[in-house]
N, C-alpha and C positions, 0 to 999 in steps of 0.2 A: 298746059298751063292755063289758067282762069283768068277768065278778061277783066274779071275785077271781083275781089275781096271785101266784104261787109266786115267791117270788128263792130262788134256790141260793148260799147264800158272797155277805154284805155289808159283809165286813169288809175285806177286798182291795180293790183299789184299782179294779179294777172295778168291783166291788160296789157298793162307795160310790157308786160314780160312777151306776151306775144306779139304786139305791134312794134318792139326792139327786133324782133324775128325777122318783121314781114317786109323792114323797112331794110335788110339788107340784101332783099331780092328784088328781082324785075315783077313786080307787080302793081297793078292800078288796085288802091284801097279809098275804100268809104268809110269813115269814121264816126259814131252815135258817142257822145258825152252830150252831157247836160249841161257844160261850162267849157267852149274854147279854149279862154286865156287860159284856165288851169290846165289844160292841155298841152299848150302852148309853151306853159312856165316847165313844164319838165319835157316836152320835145321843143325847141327853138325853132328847130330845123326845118318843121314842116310846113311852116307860114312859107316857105319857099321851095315846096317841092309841088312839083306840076302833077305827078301823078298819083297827088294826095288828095281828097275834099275829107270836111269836115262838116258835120250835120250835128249843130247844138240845140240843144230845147228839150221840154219835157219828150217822155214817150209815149204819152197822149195823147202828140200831135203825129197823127195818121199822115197829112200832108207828107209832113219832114219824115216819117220812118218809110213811105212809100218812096219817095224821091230817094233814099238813102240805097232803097234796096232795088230800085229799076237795073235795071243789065247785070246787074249782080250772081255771078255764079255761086260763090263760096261764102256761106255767111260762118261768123265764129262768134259765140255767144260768151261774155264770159262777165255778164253782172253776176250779183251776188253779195251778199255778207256773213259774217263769218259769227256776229255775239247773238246771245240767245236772248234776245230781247223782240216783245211782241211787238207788232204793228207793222215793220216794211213789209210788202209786196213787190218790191223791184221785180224779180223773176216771172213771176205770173204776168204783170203787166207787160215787162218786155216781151215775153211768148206772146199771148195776145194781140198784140200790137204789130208783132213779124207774122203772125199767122192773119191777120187781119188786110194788111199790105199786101204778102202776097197772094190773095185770094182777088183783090179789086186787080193785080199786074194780071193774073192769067185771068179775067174776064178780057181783061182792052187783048193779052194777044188771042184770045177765042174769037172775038168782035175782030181783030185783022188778019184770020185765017192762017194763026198765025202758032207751029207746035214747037212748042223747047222743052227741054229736058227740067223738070224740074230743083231748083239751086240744091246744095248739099247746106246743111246745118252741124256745126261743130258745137255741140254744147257742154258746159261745165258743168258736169252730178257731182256725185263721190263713190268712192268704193265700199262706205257703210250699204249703201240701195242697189250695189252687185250681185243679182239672183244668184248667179255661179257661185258664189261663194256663202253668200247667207240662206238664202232658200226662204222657205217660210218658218226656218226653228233657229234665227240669230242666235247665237253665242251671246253670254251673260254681257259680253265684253262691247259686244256691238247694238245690243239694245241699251247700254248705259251710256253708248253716242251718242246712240238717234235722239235719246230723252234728253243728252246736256244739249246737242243741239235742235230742238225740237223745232223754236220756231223758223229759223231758215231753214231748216230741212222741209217746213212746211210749207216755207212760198217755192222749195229748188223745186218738190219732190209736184207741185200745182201746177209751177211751167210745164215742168218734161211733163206732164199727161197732157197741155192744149198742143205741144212741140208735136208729140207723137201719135198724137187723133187726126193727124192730116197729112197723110202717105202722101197724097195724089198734087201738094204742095210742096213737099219739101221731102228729102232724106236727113234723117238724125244720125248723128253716128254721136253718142254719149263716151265724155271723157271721164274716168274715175278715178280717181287720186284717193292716197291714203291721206293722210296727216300732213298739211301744204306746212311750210318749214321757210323762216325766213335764212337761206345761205344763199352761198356760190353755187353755180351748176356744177355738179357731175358728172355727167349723162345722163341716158334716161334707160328705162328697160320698157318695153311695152307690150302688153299679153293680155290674151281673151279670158285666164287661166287662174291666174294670183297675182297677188301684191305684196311688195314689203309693207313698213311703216310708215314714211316720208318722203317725201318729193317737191322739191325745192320748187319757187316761182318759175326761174328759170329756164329749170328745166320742165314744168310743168308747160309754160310758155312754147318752148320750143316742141314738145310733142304734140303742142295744140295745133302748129302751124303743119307739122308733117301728115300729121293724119288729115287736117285739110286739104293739102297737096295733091298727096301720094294716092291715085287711085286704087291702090291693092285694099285700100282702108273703105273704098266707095261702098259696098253693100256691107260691112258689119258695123251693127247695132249698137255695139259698145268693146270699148276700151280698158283696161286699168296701168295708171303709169307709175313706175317710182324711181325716183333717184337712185344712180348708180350704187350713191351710199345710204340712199332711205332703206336697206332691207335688216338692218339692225335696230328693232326696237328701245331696245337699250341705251343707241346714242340718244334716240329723242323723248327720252321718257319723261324728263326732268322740262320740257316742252307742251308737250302734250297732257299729261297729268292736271297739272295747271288751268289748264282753259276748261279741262273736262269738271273739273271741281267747283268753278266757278258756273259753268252750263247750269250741272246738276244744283247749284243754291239757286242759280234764276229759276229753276222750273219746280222748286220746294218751298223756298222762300218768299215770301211774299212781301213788296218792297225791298226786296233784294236788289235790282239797280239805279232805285233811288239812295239809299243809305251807299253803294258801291261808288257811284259817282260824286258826292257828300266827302266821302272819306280820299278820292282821287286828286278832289279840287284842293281838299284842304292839304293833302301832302306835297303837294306841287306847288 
């Protein structure tokens, strides 16, 4: 068991989904949000649990992400966004920021003669960027993801290369989800191998925290998970279609989510 658990971003639906995991084990966690209270307002409970901290502020502040991530064995990454709209960096900046911290921790323990195994990193990709399965000749199906989601595919696909240019700092082991699905959990199924189509928060949450755990997961590279009942395309097609149509007009259209949000305000 790990003497203590880093979560990156548990305010997302991710987040939640695994920090609801992690809080019903014996574990000592470190918590990264940018906003406490908002924290706070959807956990209560942890302004009173002793074997919780909480580290709020940007992820600029080196201070707060080294402090976050000191004794830390298991870190679980899971910023992100999900609309095709330019300009966040969350991903890139948080890799940066965890690869930056832990580089100044293993100077002080080389400086106190001092050798540890370097932490385990659980991070959030997808199963569009799964070499096993796309290779270098995606399917017509899977390059018209990558393109509706281009630009957070752009900041995921920027981290996972600073995540994984530094062996000698950390282990990654990449989680890859088909189509995340706002339901109830399932189960989950999990394989080096293939994937359905969907995979609930929940249960995405919950195989984030296993693969963290579970040592049999320590050396492989990557993951794919899906909901017990993600493997019917079918159910989430009327889901997924949707957000891809919308992708594909933000990355054609131009003033596509100016007029999109114009027309949101004004229906609401």
């Amino acid at each position: 068991m790990p003497r203590r658990v880093a979560l990156l971003g548990a305010t997302g639906q991710t987040g939640q989904a695994v920090l609801k995991d992690l809080l019903i084990r014996d574990i000592s966690i470190n918590i990264y949000v940018r906003s406490a209270s908002k924290l706070i307002d959807k956990f209560p409970s942890l302004s009173s649990m002793p074997n919780t901290q909480i580290f709020s502020g940007e992820i600029s502040d080196s201070t707060l992400i080294k402090n976050l991530l000191t004794d830390v064995d298991i870190i679980i990454f899971t910023l992100g966004w999900n609309e095709n709209r330019r300009g966040p960096t969350i991903i890139e900046d948080g890799a940066r920021a965890v690869v930056n911290a832990l580089r100044e921790l293993n100077e002080e323990q080389k400086q106190k003669q001092k050798q540890e195994q370097p932490p385990r990193l659980i991070f959030l990709s997808s199963m569009t960027w799964n070499e096993t399965l796309h290779g270098n000749t995606p399917s017509l199906h899977t390059r018209m993801i990558r393109l509706a989601f281009y630009y957070p595919y752009q900041d995921l696909l920027a981290g996972q290369r600073i995540l994984l240019s530094e062996p000698s700092l950390l282990k990654v082991t990449l989680i890859q989800p088909p189509a995340l699905i706002e339901e109830p959990a399932s189960g989950y199924d999990i394989s080096v191998h293939e994937a359905g189509a969907g995979c609930s928060y929940p249960d995405l949450g919950g195989s984030m925290v296993e693969v963290a755990l579970d040592e049999a997961y320590e050396s492989v590279p990557a993951v794919m998970v899906t909901s017990k009942a993600g493997h019917d395309f079918g159910r989430y097609a009327g889901v997924i279609l949707p957000k891809v149509v919308i992708g594909l007009a933000a990355s054609y259209l131009p003033g596509f989510w100016l007029m999109h949000d114009l027309v949101e305000r004004l229906w609401s």
